[in-house]
N, C-alpha and C positions, 0 to 999 in steps of 0.2 A: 762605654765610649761617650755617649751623653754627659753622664756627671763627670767624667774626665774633662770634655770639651767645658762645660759650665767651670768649673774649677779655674781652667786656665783661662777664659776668658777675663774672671774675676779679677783674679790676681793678677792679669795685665792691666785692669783698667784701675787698682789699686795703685801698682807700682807707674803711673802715669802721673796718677793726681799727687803721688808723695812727691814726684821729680819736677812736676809743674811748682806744686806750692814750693817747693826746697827757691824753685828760680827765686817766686816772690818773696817770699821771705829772704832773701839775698838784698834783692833790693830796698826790701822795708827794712832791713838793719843801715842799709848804708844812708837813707835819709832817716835814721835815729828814732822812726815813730812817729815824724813831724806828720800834724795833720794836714797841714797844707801840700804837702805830698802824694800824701792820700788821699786830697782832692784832685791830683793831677793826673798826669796819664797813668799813673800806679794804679789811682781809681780804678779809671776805664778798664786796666788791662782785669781786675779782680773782678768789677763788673764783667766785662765779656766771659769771663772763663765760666762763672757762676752759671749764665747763659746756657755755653755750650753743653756742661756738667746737667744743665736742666738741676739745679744746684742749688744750695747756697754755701758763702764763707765767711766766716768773722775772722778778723783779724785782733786779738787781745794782747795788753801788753805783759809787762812783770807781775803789775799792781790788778791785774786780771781785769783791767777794764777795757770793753769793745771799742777800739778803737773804731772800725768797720764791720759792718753787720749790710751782706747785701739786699738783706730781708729791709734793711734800715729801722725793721722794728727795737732790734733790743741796744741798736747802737747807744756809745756815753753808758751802757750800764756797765754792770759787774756780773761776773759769771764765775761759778766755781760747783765743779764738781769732783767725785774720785779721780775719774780719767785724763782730765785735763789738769787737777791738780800731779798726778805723778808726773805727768808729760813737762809740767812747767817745773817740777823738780829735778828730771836728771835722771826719775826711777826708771823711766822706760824711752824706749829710740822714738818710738810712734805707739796709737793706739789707734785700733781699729773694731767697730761696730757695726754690725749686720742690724736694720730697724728695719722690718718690711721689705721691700721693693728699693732701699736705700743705703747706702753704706755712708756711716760718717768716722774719719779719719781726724785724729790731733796730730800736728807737726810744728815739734818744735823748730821755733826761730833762735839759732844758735850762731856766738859769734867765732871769731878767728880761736877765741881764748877756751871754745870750747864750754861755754857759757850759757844758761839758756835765759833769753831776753824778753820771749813773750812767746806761744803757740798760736798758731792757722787749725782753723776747724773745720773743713769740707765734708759738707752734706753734697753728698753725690746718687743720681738717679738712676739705677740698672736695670730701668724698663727696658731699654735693648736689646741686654744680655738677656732679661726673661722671654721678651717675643720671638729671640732668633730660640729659644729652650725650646717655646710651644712649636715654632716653626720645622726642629727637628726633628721634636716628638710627634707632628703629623706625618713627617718626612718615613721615619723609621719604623710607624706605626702599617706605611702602606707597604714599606720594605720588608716590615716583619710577616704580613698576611700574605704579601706573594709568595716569601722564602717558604711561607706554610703550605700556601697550594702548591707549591711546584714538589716543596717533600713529599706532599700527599699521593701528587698524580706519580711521583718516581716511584715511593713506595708499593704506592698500589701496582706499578709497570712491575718492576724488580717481586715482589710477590707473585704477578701471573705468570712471569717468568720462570721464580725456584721453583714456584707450585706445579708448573706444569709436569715437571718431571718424575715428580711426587705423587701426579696423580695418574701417569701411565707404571709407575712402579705399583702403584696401589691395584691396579687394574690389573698386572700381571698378578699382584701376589691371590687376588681373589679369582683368580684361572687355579691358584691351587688347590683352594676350598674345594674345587668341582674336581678333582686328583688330576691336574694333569703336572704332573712334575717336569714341567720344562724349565731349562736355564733362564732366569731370568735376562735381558736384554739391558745391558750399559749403557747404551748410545749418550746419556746426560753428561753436557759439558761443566757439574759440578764434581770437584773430586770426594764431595762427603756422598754424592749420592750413588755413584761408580765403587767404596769403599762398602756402601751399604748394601748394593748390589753383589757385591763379591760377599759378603757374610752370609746373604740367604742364597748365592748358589752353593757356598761349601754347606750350608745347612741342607740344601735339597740333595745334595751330594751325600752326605751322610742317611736321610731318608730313605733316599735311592736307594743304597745301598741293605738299610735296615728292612725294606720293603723286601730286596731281594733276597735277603738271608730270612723275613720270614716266611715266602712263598717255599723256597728252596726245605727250609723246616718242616713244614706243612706238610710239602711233597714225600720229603727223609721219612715223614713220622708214619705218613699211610704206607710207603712201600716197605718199611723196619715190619709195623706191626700184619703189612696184610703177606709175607712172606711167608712167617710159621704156619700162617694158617691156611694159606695156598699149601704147605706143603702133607700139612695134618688130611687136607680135602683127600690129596692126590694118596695117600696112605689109608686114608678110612675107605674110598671109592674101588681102592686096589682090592681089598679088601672083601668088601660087597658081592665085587663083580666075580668071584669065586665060590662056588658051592661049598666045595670040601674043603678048607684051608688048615694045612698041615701044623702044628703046633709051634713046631719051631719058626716058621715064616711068621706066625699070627704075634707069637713072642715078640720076634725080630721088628716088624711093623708099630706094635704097640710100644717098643723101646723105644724107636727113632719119633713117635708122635710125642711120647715125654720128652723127648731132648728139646723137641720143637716146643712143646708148652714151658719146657723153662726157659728157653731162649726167649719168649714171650715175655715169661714175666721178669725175666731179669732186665727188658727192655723197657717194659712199663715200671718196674721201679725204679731204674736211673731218670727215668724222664719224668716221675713224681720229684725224686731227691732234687732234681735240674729245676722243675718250675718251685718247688718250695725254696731255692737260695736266690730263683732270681726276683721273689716278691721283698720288696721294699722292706716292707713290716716286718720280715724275718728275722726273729730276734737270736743271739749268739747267748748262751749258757757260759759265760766266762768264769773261767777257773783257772787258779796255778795250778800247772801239768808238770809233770817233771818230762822233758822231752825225750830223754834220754831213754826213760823207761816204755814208753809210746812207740816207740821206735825199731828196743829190741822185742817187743809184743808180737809186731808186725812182722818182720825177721824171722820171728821164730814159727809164725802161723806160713809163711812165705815157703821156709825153707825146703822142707819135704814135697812141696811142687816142683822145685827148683834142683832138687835130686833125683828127679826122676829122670831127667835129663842131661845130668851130671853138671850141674850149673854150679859155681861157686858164689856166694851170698857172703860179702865180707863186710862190717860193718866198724866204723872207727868214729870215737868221738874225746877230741878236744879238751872236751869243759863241762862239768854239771851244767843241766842247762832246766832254768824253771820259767816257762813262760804265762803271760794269763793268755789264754786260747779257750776256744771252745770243741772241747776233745773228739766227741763225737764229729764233726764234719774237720775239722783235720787228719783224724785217721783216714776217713774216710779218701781223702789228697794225696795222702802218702801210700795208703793203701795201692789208688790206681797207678802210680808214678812207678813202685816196686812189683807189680803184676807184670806192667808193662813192658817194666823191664826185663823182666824172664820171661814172658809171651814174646817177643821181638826179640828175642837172644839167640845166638846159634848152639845149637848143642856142644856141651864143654866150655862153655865163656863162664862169664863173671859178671857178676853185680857189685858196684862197688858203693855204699852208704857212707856219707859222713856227716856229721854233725857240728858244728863252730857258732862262735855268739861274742860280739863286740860288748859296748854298753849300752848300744841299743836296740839290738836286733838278733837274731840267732837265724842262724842259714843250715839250709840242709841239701845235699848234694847228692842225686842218684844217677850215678854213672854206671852203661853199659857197652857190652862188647858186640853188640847184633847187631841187625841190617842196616841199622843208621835211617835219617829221614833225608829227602834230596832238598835242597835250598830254595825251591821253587814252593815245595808243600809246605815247609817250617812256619811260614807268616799265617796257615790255615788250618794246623793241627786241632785247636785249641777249640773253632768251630765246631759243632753239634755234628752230629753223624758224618765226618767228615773221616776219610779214611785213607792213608796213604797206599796201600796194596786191600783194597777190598775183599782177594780171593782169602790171600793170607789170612783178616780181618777176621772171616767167619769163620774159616776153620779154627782158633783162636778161641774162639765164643765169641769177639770183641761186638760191643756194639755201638760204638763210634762217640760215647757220650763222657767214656772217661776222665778223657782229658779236660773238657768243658765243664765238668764238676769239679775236676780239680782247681782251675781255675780260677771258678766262680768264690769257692771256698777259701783262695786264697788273696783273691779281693775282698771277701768280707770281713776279712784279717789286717786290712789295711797293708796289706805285704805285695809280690811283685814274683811274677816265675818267668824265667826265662829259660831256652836251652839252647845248646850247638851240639851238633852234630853235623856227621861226614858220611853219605853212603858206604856201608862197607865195611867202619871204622866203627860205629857206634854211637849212640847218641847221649848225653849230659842235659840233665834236667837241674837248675838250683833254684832253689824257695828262699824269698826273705820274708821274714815276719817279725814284728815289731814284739819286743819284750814285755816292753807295758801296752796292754790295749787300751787307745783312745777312741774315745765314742763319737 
Protein backbone atom coordinates (compact mmCIF):
# COMPACT_ATOMS: atom_id res chain seq x y z
CA UNK A 1 0.00 0.00 0.00
CA UNK A 2 2.87 2.29 0.89
CA UNK A 3 4.82 1.92 -2.47
CA UNK A 4 1.34 1.92 -4.18
CA UNK A 5 0.58 5.31 -2.29
CA UNK A 6 4.33 6.79 -3.19
CA UNK A 7 3.94 5.77 -6.92
CA UNK A 8 0.92 7.56 -7.25
CA UNK A 9 1.63 10.32 -5.50
CA UNK A 10 4.77 10.70 -7.81
CA UNK A 11 3.17 10.49 -10.83
CA UNK A 12 0.47 13.06 -9.88
CA UNK A 13 3.05 15.61 -9.08
CA UNK A 14 4.76 14.68 -12.42
CA UNK A 15 1.83 14.96 -14.49
CA UNK A 16 1.12 18.49 -12.70
CA UNK A 17 4.46 20.17 -13.56
CA UNK A 18 4.38 18.57 -17.47
CA UNK A 19 0.57 20.44 -17.63
CA UNK A 20 2.00 23.65 -15.72
CA UNK A 21 5.10 23.96 -18.02
CA UNK A 22 2.82 22.66 -21.24
CA UNK A 23 0.75 26.39 -20.09
CA UNK A 24 4.26 28.13 -20.14
CA UNK A 25 5.50 27.03 -22.92
CA UNK A 26 2.10 27.98 -24.70
CA UNK A 27 2.91 31.24 -23.83
CA UNK A 28 6.66 31.37 -24.45
CA UNK A 29 5.87 30.38 -28.24
CA UNK A 30 3.37 33.04 -28.55
CA UNK A 31 5.78 35.81 -27.49
CA UNK A 32 8.50 33.87 -30.06
CA UNK A 33 11.38 33.75 -27.25
CA UNK A 34 11.42 37.47 -26.85
CA UNK A 35 13.49 38.29 -24.04
CA UNK A 36 11.74 41.21 -23.02
CA UNK A 37 8.93 38.88 -22.35
CA UNK A 38 10.64 36.87 -20.32
CA UNK A 39 11.32 39.86 -18.39
CA UNK A 40 7.67 40.43 -17.86
CA UNK A 41 5.07 38.89 -16.01
CA UNK A 42 6.04 35.50 -18.08
CA UNK A 43 9.13 35.98 -15.68
CA UNK A 44 7.34 36.29 -12.58
CA UNK A 45 4.93 33.56 -13.41
CA UNK A 46 8.29 31.04 -14.03
CA UNK A 47 9.76 32.53 -11.20
CA UNK A 48 6.94 31.82 -8.70
CA UNK A 49 6.32 28.37 -9.98
CA UNK A 50 10.03 27.61 -9.45
CA UNK A 51 9.18 28.76 -5.68
CA UNK A 52 6.39 26.66 -5.15
CA UNK A 53 8.13 23.58 -6.96
CA UNK A 54 11.03 24.41 -4.14
CA UNK A 55 12.51 24.08 -7.97
CA UNK A 56 14.28 25.31 -10.47
CA UNK A 57 13.44 25.88 -14.58
CA UNK A 58 15.32 26.97 -17.61
CA UNK A 59 13.63 27.83 -20.26
CA UNK A 60 16.09 26.90 -23.74
CA UNK A 61 15.68 27.69 -27.06
CA UNK A 62 16.20 25.80 -30.62
CA UNK A 63 19.94 26.84 -30.75
CA UNK A 64 19.94 25.27 -27.00
CA UNK A 65 20.62 28.42 -25.33
CA UNK A 66 19.12 29.44 -21.85
CA UNK A 67 17.10 31.75 -22.38
CA UNK A 68 15.83 31.74 -18.46
CA UNK A 69 17.71 29.81 -15.90
CA UNK A 70 15.76 30.55 -12.34
CA UNK A 71 18.97 29.66 -10.67
CA UNK A 72 20.02 32.69 -13.12
CA UNK A 73 23.45 30.95 -12.75
CA UNK A 74 23.76 29.15 -16.21
CA UNK A 75 21.37 31.87 -17.98
CA UNK A 76 22.82 33.22 -21.93
CA UNK A 77 24.73 29.91 -21.82
CA UNK A 78 24.33 26.61 -23.89
CA UNK A 79 23.27 23.35 -22.66
CA UNK A 80 23.31 20.14 -24.26
CA UNK A 81 22.89 16.79 -23.22
CA UNK A 82 21.37 13.19 -24.29
CA UNK A 83 18.10 13.81 -22.74
CA UNK A 84 17.34 17.25 -23.63
CA UNK A 85 18.87 16.71 -26.98
CA UNK A 86 16.31 13.83 -27.97
CA UNK A 87 13.47 16.04 -26.33
CA UNK A 88 14.55 18.96 -28.73
CA UNK A 89 14.57 16.38 -31.45
CA UNK A 90 11.10 14.98 -31.64
CA UNK A 91 12.69 11.34 -30.41
CA UNK A 92 10.83 11.49 -27.26
CA UNK A 93 7.19 13.30 -25.73
CA UNK A 94 8.97 14.21 -22.44
CA UNK A 95 11.84 12.91 -20.28
CA UNK A 96 11.92 12.33 -16.96
CA UNK A 97 14.82 11.81 -14.16
CA UNK A 98 14.74 10.50 -10.54
CA UNK A 99 18.29 12.55 -8.81
CA UNK A 100 17.89 12.02 -5.12
CA UNK A 101 15.07 13.62 -3.47
CA UNK A 102 14.33 15.54 -6.99
CA UNK A 103 12.84 14.81 -10.16
CA UNK A 104 13.93 16.72 -13.27
CA UNK A 105 11.59 16.60 -16.28
CA UNK A 106 12.35 17.99 -20.22
CA UNK A 107 9.13 19.39 -21.95
CA UNK A 108 9.15 20.22 -25.14
CA UNK A 109 7.91 23.74 -26.47
CA UNK A 110 6.02 22.57 -29.37
CA UNK A 111 4.08 24.75 -32.05
CA UNK A 112 0.61 24.39 -33.88
CA UNK A 113 2.77 22.68 -36.68
CA UNK A 114 3.69 20.17 -34.40
CA UNK A 115 7.38 21.40 -34.24
CA UNK A 116 9.73 21.47 -31.54
CA UNK A 117 10.94 25.06 -30.91
CA UNK A 118 12.95 25.00 -27.66
CA UNK A 119 12.48 22.55 -24.21
CA UNK A 120 11.32 23.71 -20.30
CA UNK A 121 13.73 21.69 -17.79
CA UNK A 122 11.90 21.49 -14.21
CA UNK A 123 13.97 20.46 -11.41
CA UNK A 124 11.28 19.81 -8.96
CA UNK A 125 11.60 18.99 -5.10
CA UNK A 126 9.73 15.64 -3.57
CA UNK A 127 10.69 16.28 -0.08
CA UNK A 128 6.96 16.18 0.51
CA UNK A 129 6.12 13.28 -0.98
CA UNK A 130 9.35 11.63 1.10
CA UNK A 131 8.11 13.03 4.68
CA UNK A 132 4.43 12.31 4.11
CA UNK A 133 6.50 8.29 3.10
CA UNK A 134 8.36 8.50 6.54
CA UNK A 135 5.10 9.80 7.98
CA UNK A 136 3.29 6.70 6.88
CA UNK A 137 5.87 4.49 7.59
CA UNK A 138 5.58 5.66 11.39
CA UNK A 139 1.95 5.48 10.93
CA UNK A 140 1.84 1.69 9.77
CA UNK A 141 4.80 0.90 11.75
CA UNK A 142 2.44 1.49 15.01
CA UNK A 143 -0.37 -0.20 12.96
CA UNK A 144 1.64 -3.13 12.31
CA UNK A 145 2.81 -3.80 16.02
CA UNK A 146 -0.84 -3.38 17.37
CA UNK A 147 -2.13 -5.86 14.51
CA UNK A 148 0.82 -8.05 16.08
CA UNK A 149 -0.22 -7.84 19.72
CA UNK A 150 -3.92 -8.15 19.23
CA UNK A 151 -2.77 -11.51 16.87
CA UNK A 152 -0.85 -12.46 19.66
CA UNK A 153 -3.37 -12.07 22.72
CA UNK A 154 -6.21 -13.81 19.96
CA UNK A 155 -4.05 -16.45 19.34
CA UNK A 156 -2.96 -17.15 22.57
CA UNK A 157 -7.18 -16.74 23.60
CA UNK A 158 -8.22 -19.14 20.50
CA UNK A 159 -5.24 -21.74 21.77
CA UNK A 160 -6.65 -21.68 25.60
CA UNK A 161 -9.65 -22.19 24.10
CA UNK A 162 -8.96 -25.48 21.45
CA UNK A 163 -6.50 -26.61 24.02
CA UNK A 164 -8.80 -26.66 26.72
CA UNK A 165 -10.74 -29.52 25.32
CA UNK A 166 -7.69 -31.21 24.34
CA UNK A 167 -6.73 -31.25 27.56
CA UNK A 168 -9.84 -32.87 29.35
CA UNK A 169 -9.64 -35.39 26.37
CA UNK A 170 -6.14 -36.09 27.37
CA UNK A 171 -7.22 -36.41 30.94
CA UNK A 172 -9.93 -38.89 30.05
CA UNK A 173 -7.69 -40.93 27.87
CA UNK A 174 -5.08 -41.31 30.94
CA UNK A 175 -8.29 -42.61 33.16
CA UNK A 176 -7.55 -45.49 30.64
CA UNK A 177 -3.90 -46.21 31.47
CA UNK A 178 -5.40 -46.97 35.06
CA UNK A 179 -8.21 -49.64 32.98
CA UNK A 180 -11.08 -47.78 33.51
CA UNK A 181 -12.57 -48.21 30.08
CA UNK A 182 -15.34 -45.58 30.11
CA UNK A 183 -16.81 -43.79 27.21
CA UNK A 184 -15.00 -41.05 26.60
CA UNK A 185 -17.13 -37.56 27.14
CA UNK A 186 -17.92 -35.24 23.64
CA UNK A 187 -19.22 -32.17 25.41
CA UNK A 188 -16.34 -30.01 22.96
CA UNK A 189 -17.87 -27.60 20.80
CA UNK A 190 -15.17 -28.53 18.00
CA UNK A 191 -16.21 -31.08 15.50
CA UNK A 192 -12.47 -32.42 14.99
CA UNK A 193 -12.43 -33.03 18.55
CA UNK A 194 -16.25 -34.67 18.93
CA UNK A 195 -14.78 -36.79 15.50
CA UNK A 196 -11.85 -37.73 17.60
CA UNK A 197 -13.71 -38.61 20.50
CA UNK A 198 -16.02 -40.88 18.61
CA UNK A 199 -12.78 -43.01 17.24
CA UNK A 200 -11.49 -43.74 20.64
CA UNK A 201 -15.01 -44.80 21.97
CA UNK A 202 -15.43 -47.29 18.84
CA UNK A 203 -11.76 -48.17 19.93
CA UNK A 204 -12.69 -48.81 23.54
CA UNK A 205 -15.61 -50.46 22.23
CA UNK A 206 -13.67 -52.88 20.44
CA UNK A 207 -11.28 -53.36 23.78
CA UNK A 208 -14.23 -53.79 25.59
CA UNK A 209 -15.21 -56.04 23.86
CA UNK A 210 -11.69 -57.92 23.35
CA UNK A 211 -11.43 -57.63 27.10
CA UNK A 212 -14.48 -59.57 27.31
CA UNK A 213 -13.97 -62.49 24.79
CA UNK A 214 -10.59 -62.74 26.65
CA UNK A 215 -12.07 -62.99 30.29
CA UNK A 216 -14.87 -65.32 28.69
CA UNK A 217 -11.61 -67.44 27.01
CA UNK A 218 -9.91 -67.70 30.08
CA UNK A 219 -12.98 -68.77 31.93
CA UNK A 220 -13.91 -71.51 28.59
CA UNK A 221 -10.32 -72.75 28.94
CA UNK A 222 -10.21 -73.60 32.95
CA UNK A 223 -13.98 -75.02 32.83
CA UNK A 224 -12.89 -77.20 29.05
CA UNK A 225 -9.81 -78.47 30.73
CA UNK A 226 -10.91 -78.84 34.73
CA UNK A 227 -14.04 -81.09 33.45
CA UNK A 228 -12.14 -84.25 32.22
CA UNK A 229 -10.62 -84.11 35.13
CA UNK A 230 -13.31 -83.39 37.55
CA UNK A 231 -14.69 -86.43 35.92
CA UNK A 232 -11.37 -88.76 35.98
CA UNK A 233 -11.44 -87.52 40.21
CA UNK A 234 -15.07 -88.67 40.50
CA UNK A 235 -14.04 -92.24 38.60
CA UNK A 236 -10.79 -92.89 40.37
CA UNK A 237 -12.51 -91.91 43.99
CA UNK A 238 -15.52 -94.28 42.94
CA UNK A 239 -13.18 -96.44 42.68
CA UNK A 240 -11.12 -96.27 45.99
CA UNK A 241 -13.98 -96.06 48.07
CA UNK A 242 -14.74 -99.91 47.11
CA UNK A 243 -12.83 -102.79 48.56
CA UNK A 244 -13.55 -105.66 46.22
CA UNK A 245 -14.14 -104.00 42.78
CA UNK A 246 -15.56 -106.53 40.31
CA UNK A 247 -13.50 -106.55 36.86
CA UNK A 248 -15.94 -105.66 34.63
CA UNK A 249 -16.89 -102.19 36.64
CA UNK A 250 -12.95 -101.63 37.24
CA UNK A 251 -12.71 -102.15 33.09
CA UNK A 252 -15.86 -100.07 32.71
CA UNK A 253 -14.38 -97.15 34.99
CA UNK A 254 -10.88 -97.28 33.57
CA UNK A 255 -12.59 -96.87 29.76
CA UNK A 256 -14.58 -93.80 30.58
CA UNK A 257 -11.28 -92.19 32.41
CA UNK A 258 -9.47 -92.75 28.85
CA UNK A 259 -12.43 -91.25 27.03
CA UNK A 260 -11.90 -88.45 29.54
CA UNK A 261 -7.93 -88.25 29.01
CA UNK A 262 -8.61 -87.86 25.26
CA UNK A 263 -11.15 -85.44 25.53
CA UNK A 264 -8.22 -83.74 27.40
CA UNK A 265 -5.93 -83.85 24.92
CA UNK A 266 -7.87 -83.37 22.03
CA UNK A 267 -8.70 -80.03 23.80
CA UNK A 268 -5.20 -79.13 24.64
CA UNK A 269 -4.27 -79.72 21.10
CA UNK A 270 -6.81 -77.64 19.31
CA UNK A 271 -5.93 -74.90 21.67
CA UNK A 272 -2.04 -75.24 20.94
CA UNK A 273 -3.10 -75.42 16.92
CA UNK A 274 -5.39 -72.09 17.99
CA UNK A 275 -2.54 -70.17 19.83
CA UNK A 276 0.06 -71.27 17.23
CA UNK A 277 -2.21 -69.52 14.12
CA UNK A 278 -2.99 -66.75 16.23
CA UNK A 279 0.96 -65.71 16.75
CA UNK A 280 1.78 -63.08 14.25
CA UNK A 281 5.14 -64.72 13.27
CA UNK A 282 3.47 -67.73 12.06
CA UNK A 283 4.87 -68.60 9.14
CA UNK A 284 2.62 -70.58 6.09
CA UNK A 285 4.77 -73.48 4.21
CA UNK A 286 3.36 -72.36 0.68
CA UNK A 287 3.11 -74.81 -1.85
CA UNK A 288 1.00 -75.60 -5.16
CA UNK A 289 -1.62 -78.17 -3.77
CA UNK A 290 -3.78 -79.73 -6.21
CA UNK A 291 -7.20 -78.95 -4.29
CA UNK A 292 -8.88 -81.39 -5.80
CA UNK A 293 -6.85 -84.07 -4.44
CA UNK A 294 -6.85 -82.66 -0.75
CA UNK A 295 -10.31 -82.83 -0.79
CA UNK A 296 -11.09 -86.33 -2.05
CA UNK A 297 -8.15 -87.35 0.86
CA UNK A 298 -10.52 -85.89 3.24
CA UNK A 299 -13.73 -87.68 1.83
CA UNK A 300 -12.30 -90.49 1.85
CA UNK A 301 -10.86 -90.52 5.49
CA UNK A 302 -14.61 -88.87 6.44
CA UNK A 303 -16.63 -91.45 4.82
CA UNK A 304 -16.77 -94.69 6.96
CA UNK A 305 -17.66 -92.24 9.98
CA UNK A 306 -20.34 -91.04 7.93
CA UNK A 307 -21.63 -94.62 7.20
CA UNK A 308 -22.07 -95.63 10.17
CA UNK A 309 -25.00 -93.63 10.28
CA UNK A 310 -25.95 -93.87 6.91
CA UNK A 311 -24.82 -90.46 5.90
CA UNK A 312 -24.36 -89.69 2.13
CA UNK A 313 -20.81 -87.84 1.43
CA UNK A 314 -21.12 -86.60 -2.13
CA UNK A 315 -18.42 -84.65 -3.53
CA UNK A 316 -18.33 -82.61 -7.02
CA UNK A 317 -15.83 -80.59 -8.69
CA UNK A 318 -15.98 -78.10 -11.47
CA UNK A 319 -12.32 -77.61 -12.46
CA UNK A 320 -8.79 -78.85 -11.78
CA UNK A 321 -7.98 -76.77 -9.11
CA UNK A 322 -3.94 -75.87 -8.07
CA UNK A 323 -3.63 -73.42 -5.45
CA UNK A 324 -0.36 -72.19 -3.54
CA UNK A 325 -1.79 -72.80 0.17
CA UNK A 326 -0.20 -74.14 2.86
CA UNK A 327 -1.56 -77.79 3.02
CA UNK A 328 -1.19 -78.86 6.50
CA UNK A 329 -3.45 -76.01 8.12
CA UNK A 330 -5.85 -76.08 5.32
CA UNK A 331 -6.73 -79.58 5.78
CA UNK A 332 -6.82 -79.10 8.85
CA UNK A 333 -10.24 -76.20 7.91
CA UNK A 334 -11.71 -78.40 5.80
CA UNK A 335 -11.22 -81.22 7.88
CA UNK A 336 -13.37 -79.52 10.78
CA UNK A 337 -16.10 -77.95 8.28
CA UNK A 338 -16.77 -81.87 6.86
CA UNK A 339 -16.66 -83.56 10.54
CA UNK A 340 -18.87 -80.97 11.34
CA UNK A 341 -20.80 -81.71 8.99
CA UNK A 342 -21.65 -85.24 9.68
CA UNK A 343 -21.35 -84.67 13.66
CA UNK A 344 -24.45 -82.04 13.22
CA UNK A 345 -26.15 -84.21 10.54
CA UNK A 346 -29.28 -86.17 11.18
CA UNK A 347 -29.09 -89.77 10.58
CA UNK A 348 -29.68 -90.56 6.79
CA UNK A 349 -28.85 -86.86 5.37
CA UNK A 350 -26.09 -85.79 3.12
CA UNK A 351 -23.06 -83.97 3.02
CA UNK A 352 -22.65 -82.12 -0.02
CA UNK A 353 -18.83 -80.87 -1.24
CA UNK A 354 -18.08 -78.87 -4.00
CA UNK A 355 -15.14 -77.37 -5.42
CA UNK A 356 -15.13 -74.13 -8.18
CA UNK A 357 -12.14 -71.47 -9.00
CA UNK A 358 -12.57 -68.13 -11.21
CA UNK A 359 -9.12 -66.49 -12.12
CA UNK A 360 -8.59 -65.53 -8.90
CA UNK A 361 -9.78 -67.45 -6.23
CA UNK A 362 -11.20 -71.11 -5.95
CA UNK A 363 -14.20 -71.60 -3.51
CA UNK A 364 -15.18 -74.51 -1.65
CA UNK A 365 -18.75 -75.27 -0.58
CA UNK A 366 -19.74 -77.74 2.34
CA UNK A 367 -23.32 -78.04 2.59
CA UNK A 368 -25.58 -80.04 5.04
CA UNK A 369 -28.70 -81.54 5.80
CA UNK A 370 -28.81 -81.31 9.98
CA UNK A 371 -29.90 -79.38 12.68
CA UNK A 372 -29.00 -76.06 11.04
CA UNK A 373 -27.56 -73.05 13.44
CA UNK A 374 -30.42 -70.35 14.64
CA UNK A 375 -29.72 -66.69 13.29
CA UNK A 376 -29.00 -65.36 16.59
CA UNK A 377 -25.87 -67.84 17.13
CA UNK A 378 -24.48 -67.55 13.29
CA UNK A 379 -22.56 -64.05 14.12
CA UNK A 380 -20.73 -66.30 17.27
CA UNK A 381 -20.08 -69.64 15.95
CA UNK A 382 -16.77 -68.89 14.75
CA UNK A 383 -15.85 -67.75 18.53
CA UNK A 384 -13.54 -70.19 20.70
CA UNK A 385 -15.50 -72.61 22.87
CA UNK A 386 -18.64 -71.19 21.81
CA UNK A 387 -21.26 -73.72 21.33
CA UNK A 388 -24.68 -73.73 19.88
CA UNK A 389 -26.38 -76.82 21.77
CA UNK A 390 -23.64 -77.59 24.35
CA UNK A 391 -25.38 -81.11 25.42
CA UNK A 392 -25.29 -82.23 21.83
CA UNK A 393 -21.64 -80.57 21.76
CA UNK A 394 -20.24 -83.10 24.05
CA UNK A 395 -21.76 -86.07 23.30
CA UNK A 396 -20.30 -85.30 19.76
CA UNK A 397 -16.64 -85.05 21.25
CA UNK A 398 -16.99 -81.43 20.09
CA UNK A 399 -14.82 -79.02 21.68
CA UNK A 400 -16.02 -75.79 20.58
CA UNK A 401 -12.68 -74.69 18.92
CA UNK A 402 -13.30 -76.11 15.53
CA UNK A 403 -14.63 -73.60 13.94
CA UNK A 404 -12.29 -70.91 15.26
CA UNK A 405 -9.31 -72.86 13.82
CA UNK A 406 -10.93 -72.99 10.87
CA UNK A 407 -11.31 -69.61 10.64
CA UNK A 408 -8.19 -68.55 11.71
CA UNK A 409 -6.59 -70.65 8.83
CA UNK A 410 -8.51 -69.30 6.57
CA UNK A 411 -7.56 -65.63 7.28
CA UNK A 412 -4.06 -66.56 7.15
CA UNK A 413 -4.93 -67.60 3.51
CA UNK A 414 -5.97 -64.07 2.78
CA UNK A 415 -9.44 -65.74 2.03
CA UNK A 416 -13.13 -65.10 3.66
CA UNK A 417 -15.76 -67.92 5.23
CA UNK A 418 -18.95 -67.46 5.44
CA UNK A 419 -22.25 -69.68 5.94
CA UNK A 420 -26.27 -69.64 5.89
CA UNK A 421 -28.12 -71.74 7.44
CA UNK A 422 -31.84 -72.37 8.46
CA UNK A 423 -32.73 -74.40 11.81
CA UNK A 424 -33.95 -77.62 10.76
CA UNK A 425 -32.88 -77.19 7.16
CA UNK A 426 -29.21 -77.40 7.47
CA UNK A 427 -26.45 -75.42 7.36
CA UNK A 428 -23.97 -74.17 4.18
CA UNK A 429 -20.51 -73.22 4.96
CA UNK A 430 -18.27 -71.53 1.56
CA UNK A 431 -14.48 -70.79 1.79
CA UNK A 432 -12.72 -68.37 -0.61
CA UNK A 433 -9.12 -68.40 -1.10
CA UNK A 434 -6.96 -66.57 -3.14
CA UNK A 435 -5.04 -68.73 -6.07
CA UNK A 436 -1.90 -66.94 -6.02
CA UNK A 437 -0.81 -66.21 -2.27
CA UNK A 438 0.28 -62.78 -1.50
CA UNK A 439 2.36 -62.09 1.25
Amino acid sequence: MQHSYNDRMVKQRLTLVQNQCNILGNQILVNQFAMDALRSSLNVQIDQLANVWDGRILVIDSSYKILKDTYTIDQNNYIVYDEAVKVMRGETDRSIRMVDDYAEVIIPIVNSDKVVNGIMIAVVSMHDIEDTNEYLTQQMNIIILLFTMLAIMAAFIISRISVSGLSKLNGQILSLNEGHLDKLNDSSRYKEYIELTDSFNVLLSKMQVLEDSRQEFVSNVSHELKTPITSMKVLADSLLLQEEVPNEMYREFMSDMVEEIDRESKIINDLLTLVKMDKKSSALNIASVNINALLELLLKRIKPIAAKRNIEVVFESFREVVGEVDEVKLTLAFSNLIENAVKYNNDGGSVYVSLNADHKFFYVKVQDTGIGIPEDCQSQVFERFYRVDKARSRDTGGTGLGLAITRNAVLMHKGAIKLYSEPGEGTTFTVRIPLKYVN
